[in-house]
N, C-alpha and C positions, 0 to 999 in steps of 0.2 A: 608308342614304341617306335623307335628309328628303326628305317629298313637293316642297319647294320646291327644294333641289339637284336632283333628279331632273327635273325641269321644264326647269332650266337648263342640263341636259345633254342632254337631248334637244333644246331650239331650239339649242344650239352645234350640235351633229349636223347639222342642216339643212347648217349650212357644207359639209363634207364634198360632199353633194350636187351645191350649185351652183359650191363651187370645181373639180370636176371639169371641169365647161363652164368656167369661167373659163381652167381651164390646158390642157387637152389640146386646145380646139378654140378656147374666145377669141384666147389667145394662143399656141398653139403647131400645132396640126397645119392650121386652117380657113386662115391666112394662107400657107403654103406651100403647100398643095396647093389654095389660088386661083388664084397665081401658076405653079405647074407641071404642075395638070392639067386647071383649069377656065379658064385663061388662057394657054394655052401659046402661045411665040410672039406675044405682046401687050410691044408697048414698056412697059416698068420706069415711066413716067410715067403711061402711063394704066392697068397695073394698081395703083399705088396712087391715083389718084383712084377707080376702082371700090370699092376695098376699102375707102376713105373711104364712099363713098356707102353700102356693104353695113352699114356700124358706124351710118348715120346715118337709112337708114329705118326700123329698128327705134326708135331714139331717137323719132322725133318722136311713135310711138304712144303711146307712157308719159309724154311729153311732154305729152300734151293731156288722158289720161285718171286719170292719177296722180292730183291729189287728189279726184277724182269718189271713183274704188276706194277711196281711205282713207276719205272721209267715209260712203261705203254701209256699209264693214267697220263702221265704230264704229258708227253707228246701231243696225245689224243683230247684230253681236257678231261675225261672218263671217269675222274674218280668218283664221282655218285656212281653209275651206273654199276662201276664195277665192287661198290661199297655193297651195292642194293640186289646184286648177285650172291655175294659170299654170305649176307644177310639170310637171303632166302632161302639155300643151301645151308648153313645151320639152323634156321628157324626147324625147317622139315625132316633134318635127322634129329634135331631133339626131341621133337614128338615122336619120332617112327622109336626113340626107346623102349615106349608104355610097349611096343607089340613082343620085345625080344623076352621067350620063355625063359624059367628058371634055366639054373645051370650053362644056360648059354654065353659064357663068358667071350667068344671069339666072335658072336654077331652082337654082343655090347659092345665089344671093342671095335667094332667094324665102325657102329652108328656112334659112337663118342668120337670115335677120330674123325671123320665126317662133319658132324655137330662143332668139332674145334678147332677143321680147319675153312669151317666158315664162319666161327670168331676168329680169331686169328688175321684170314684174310679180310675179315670187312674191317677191323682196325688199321690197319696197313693204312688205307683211305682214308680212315676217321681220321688217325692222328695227321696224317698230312692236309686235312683240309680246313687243318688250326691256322693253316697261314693268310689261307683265304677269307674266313671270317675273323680274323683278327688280328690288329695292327701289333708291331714287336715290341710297345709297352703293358700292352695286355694281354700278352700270353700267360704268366702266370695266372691272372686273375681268370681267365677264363680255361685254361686247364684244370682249375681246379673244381669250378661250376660242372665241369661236364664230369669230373668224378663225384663229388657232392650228389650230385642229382641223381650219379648213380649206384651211388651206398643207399641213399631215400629210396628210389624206384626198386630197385632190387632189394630189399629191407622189407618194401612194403610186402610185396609177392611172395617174397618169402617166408615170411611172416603167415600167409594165408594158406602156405603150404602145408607149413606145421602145425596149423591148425589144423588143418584136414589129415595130417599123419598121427594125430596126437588124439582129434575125438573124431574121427571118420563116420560114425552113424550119424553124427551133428549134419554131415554133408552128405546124406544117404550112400558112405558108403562100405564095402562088405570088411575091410581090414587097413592094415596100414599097407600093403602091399600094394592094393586097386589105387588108396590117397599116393602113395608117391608114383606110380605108374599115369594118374591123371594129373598129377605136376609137370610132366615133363609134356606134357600135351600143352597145357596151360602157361610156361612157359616158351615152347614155342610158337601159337600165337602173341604172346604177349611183346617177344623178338619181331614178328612182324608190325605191329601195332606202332612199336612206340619206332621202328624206321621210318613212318612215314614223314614226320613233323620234319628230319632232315631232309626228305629228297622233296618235299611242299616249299619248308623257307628257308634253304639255304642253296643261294643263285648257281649256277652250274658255273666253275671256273673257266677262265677266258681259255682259248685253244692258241696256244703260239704258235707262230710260223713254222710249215711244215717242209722240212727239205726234199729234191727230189725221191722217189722210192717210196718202199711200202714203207707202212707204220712201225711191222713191227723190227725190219731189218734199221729204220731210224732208231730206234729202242736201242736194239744190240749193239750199236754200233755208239749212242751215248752211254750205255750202261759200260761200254767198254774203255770208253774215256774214263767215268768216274773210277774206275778201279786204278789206272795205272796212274791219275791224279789225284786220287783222293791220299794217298802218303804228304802231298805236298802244303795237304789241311790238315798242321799237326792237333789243332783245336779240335777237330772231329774226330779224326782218327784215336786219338788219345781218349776221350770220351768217352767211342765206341767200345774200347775195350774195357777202359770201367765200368759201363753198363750193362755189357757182359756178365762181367762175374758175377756185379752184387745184384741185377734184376735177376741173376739166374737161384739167388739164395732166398730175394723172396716172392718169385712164382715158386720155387718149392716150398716154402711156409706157406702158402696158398693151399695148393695141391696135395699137399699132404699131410695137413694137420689133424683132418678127419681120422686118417690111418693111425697118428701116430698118437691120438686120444683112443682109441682101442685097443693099439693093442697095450696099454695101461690097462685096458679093462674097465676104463669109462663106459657109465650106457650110453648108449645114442641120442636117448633124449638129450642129456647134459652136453654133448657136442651138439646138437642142433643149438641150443641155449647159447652156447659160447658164440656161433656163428652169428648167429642174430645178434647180442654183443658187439661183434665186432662189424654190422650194417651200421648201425642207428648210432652207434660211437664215432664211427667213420664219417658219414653227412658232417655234421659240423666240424670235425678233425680236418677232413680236406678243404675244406673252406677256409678255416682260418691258416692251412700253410700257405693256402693261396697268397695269403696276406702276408705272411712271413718270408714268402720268397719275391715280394713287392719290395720289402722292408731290406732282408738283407741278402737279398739275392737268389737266385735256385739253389748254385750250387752248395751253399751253406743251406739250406734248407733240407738238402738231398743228404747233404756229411750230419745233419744233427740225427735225420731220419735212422741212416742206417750206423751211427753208435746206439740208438736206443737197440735195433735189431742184435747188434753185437752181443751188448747187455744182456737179452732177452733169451738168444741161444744157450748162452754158458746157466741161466736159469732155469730152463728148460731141463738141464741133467738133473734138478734137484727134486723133479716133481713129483710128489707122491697124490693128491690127491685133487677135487672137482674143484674144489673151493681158490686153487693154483690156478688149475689151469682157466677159468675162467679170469681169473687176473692176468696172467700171461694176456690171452685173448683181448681185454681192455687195454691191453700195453700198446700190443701190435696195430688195434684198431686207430690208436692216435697218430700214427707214422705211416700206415699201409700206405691210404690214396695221398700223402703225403712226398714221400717216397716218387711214387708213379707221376703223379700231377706236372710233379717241380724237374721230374727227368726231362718229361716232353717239353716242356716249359726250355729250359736251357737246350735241349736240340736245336726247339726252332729258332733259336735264337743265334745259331752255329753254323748253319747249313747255307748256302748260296740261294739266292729269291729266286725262284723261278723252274723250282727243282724239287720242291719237296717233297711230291710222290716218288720219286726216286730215292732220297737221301733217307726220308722214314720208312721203304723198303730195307736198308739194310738196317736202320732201329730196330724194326719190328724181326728183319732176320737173324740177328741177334738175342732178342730176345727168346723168338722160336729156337734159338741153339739151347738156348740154356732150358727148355722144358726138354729137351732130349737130355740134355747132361744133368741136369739139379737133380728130379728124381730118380735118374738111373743109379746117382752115387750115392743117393739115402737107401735107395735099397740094395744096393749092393754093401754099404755099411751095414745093414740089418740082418745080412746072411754073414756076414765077419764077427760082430760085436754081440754079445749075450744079450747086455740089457739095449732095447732099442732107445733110452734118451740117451745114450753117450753115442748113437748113430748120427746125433743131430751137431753134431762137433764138428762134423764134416762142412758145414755152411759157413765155419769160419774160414777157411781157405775160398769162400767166396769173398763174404763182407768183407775182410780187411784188406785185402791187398784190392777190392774194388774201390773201397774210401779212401786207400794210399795214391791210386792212380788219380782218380776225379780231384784231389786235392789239385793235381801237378794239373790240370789241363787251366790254360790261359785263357782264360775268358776272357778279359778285354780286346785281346787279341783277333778272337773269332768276332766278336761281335764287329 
């Protein structure tokens, strides 16, 4: 294996990592056992406005600090170190969950916001250090490696999770409560483990020349630039605000589909079922857009993605029963890392070389907008509207006018 494959295999590796947090606890054990053991007995309306808020105080930290961290990383060369920070830092609040007693919903919410804004922050890094192991004909293909790997990686885990929540004396232990309370321990080792293969084989990016002064007053003083020049990249700017809306429609299909299979009155089992559905559908799914945003570009890639989400929403009002929503779920899993792969994919592809901790700071701060805005307005939908599937109608004033904007940005242009 070339030193440069070898590179691109260890940053896909990271995925593994933090799709773990993504599936066992983003979306599948952290929102059930908000609602049954740190919410018990709490009306169905105000714990999804809680769980809304829990998705949105970690949001606004990333939110204000995101392109700071990019422009320090570039200055500095930093971006492992400061990857392998944010890493550690959520590896250790996702464990410290198992310790938070029943009923304690405001020291869960303490240790999930914590736990997501060190996902959060350690992607900032990850996605920007696409540019560094990989050249700008293979961005596609290898964005989508690193989500592939980690629908599989996080699929596998989670998979072993369910098992232990589903026969818990198989794994000596006393209920499903102690099984998902030692998931969250389990995946935050497991967040540590598989960070390492990045900061092992993937070379520390080169340090540019450093002007007089500190670091980080250089920082503020680029960050300051790119703000009052970034209007003059209409390619990017344009982009960013398509990304906006429709990543903000589906990090909330992420974040809140668990809630919103209950309060249907689905059991839990059959939502765990669905999630795993949408891991191991996923692996190959993101793979092969890899290839289809080879074939006919990202941005088509990214506009098939989210008409299927379009599609999928207005579906969604119509669902009465497991046997749906598990289809729904195989919908979604075709387009998810699809969607996400082929965004980053066309970023890097937009942004100026030599900058990309910086410019994937405001990616990622953008995106962190939209976890403070996506599920505050599903659940604020759910305290207006009776039945909570016609709350989910609210995501089209994401999806479409995000697919109308990403149409208009000028790709050849940027590149």
């Amino acid at each position: 294996m070339t030193p440069a494959r070898r590179a691109q295999w260890g940053w896909a590796l990271y995925d593994c990592a933090n799709s773990a947090f993504a599936t066992t606890v983003l979306a599948g054990f952290f929102p059930i056992f908000f609602r049954s053991y740190w919410n018990a007995g709490v009306p169905d309306d105000v714990v999804t406005f809680r769980l809304g808020l829990a998705h949105s105080a970690s949001g606004a930290f990333i939110l204000v600090l995101a392109p700071l961290l990019g422009a320090l990383a570039d200055r500095g060369g930093a971006k492992k170190a400061f990857l392998f920070a944010f890493a550690l830092l959520g590896a250790a609040a996702t464990a410290l969950l198992a310790t938070a007693p029943a009923n304690a919903w405001l020291v869960a919410t303490t240790l999930f916001a914590l736990a997501s804004i060190g996902f959060s922050g350690s992607i900032v890094f990850y996605d920007a250090l696409l540019v560094d192991v990989a050249g700008p004909r293979e961005y596609e293909r290898v964005s989508a490696l690193g989500y592939g790997l980690g629908y599989l990686g996080g699929g596998v885990l989670f998979a072993l999770n369910v098992a232990m929540v589903l026969k818990p004396a198989l794994f000596g232990l006393d209920g499903k409560t102690g099984a998902v309370q030692w998931s969250f321990v389990m995946v935050g080792l497991w967040w540590a483990l598989f960070t390492l293969p990045l900061m092992r084989m993937v070379p520390a990016p080169s340090i540019p020349p450093r002007p007089p002064g500190s670091l980080l007053s250089a920082s503020l003083r680029q960050l300051g630039a790119t703000f009052s020049t970034l209007r003059q990249h209409r390619p990017i700017w344009l982009f960013l605000f398509a990304y906006w809306l429709y990543i903000d429609g589906v990090d909330t299909v992420i974040r809140m589909a668990v809630n919103f299979g209950q309060t249907l009155g689905f059991p839990d089992d059959s939502l765990i079922v669905a999630l795993l559905i949408v891991q191991f559908v996923g692996f190959p799914a993101a793979i092969a857009f890899g290839r289809i945003g080879e074939r006919f570009g990202p941005r088509n890639a990214v506009l098939l993605a989210l008409a299927v989400y379009i599609g999928v929403t207005l579906w969604a009002t119509t669902l009465t029963t497991v046997a749906q929503f598990y289809g729904m779920a195989m919908v979604i899993a075709l387009v998810q890392g699809g969607v996400q792969s082929q965004s980053r994919a066309l970023f890097a592809q937009l942004i100026p070389s030599g900058r990309a901790g910086e410019f994937f700071g405001f990616y990622n701060m953008l995106g962190k907008f939209a976890v403070i805005f996506g599920p505050l307005l599903v659940g604020w939908a759910a305290l207006v509207v009776a039945d909570p599937r016609h709350s989910l109608l609210a995501l089209l004033a994401l999806f479409v006018p995000g697919a109308l904007l990403l149409a208009r940005v000028p790709v050849s242009l940027g590149r």
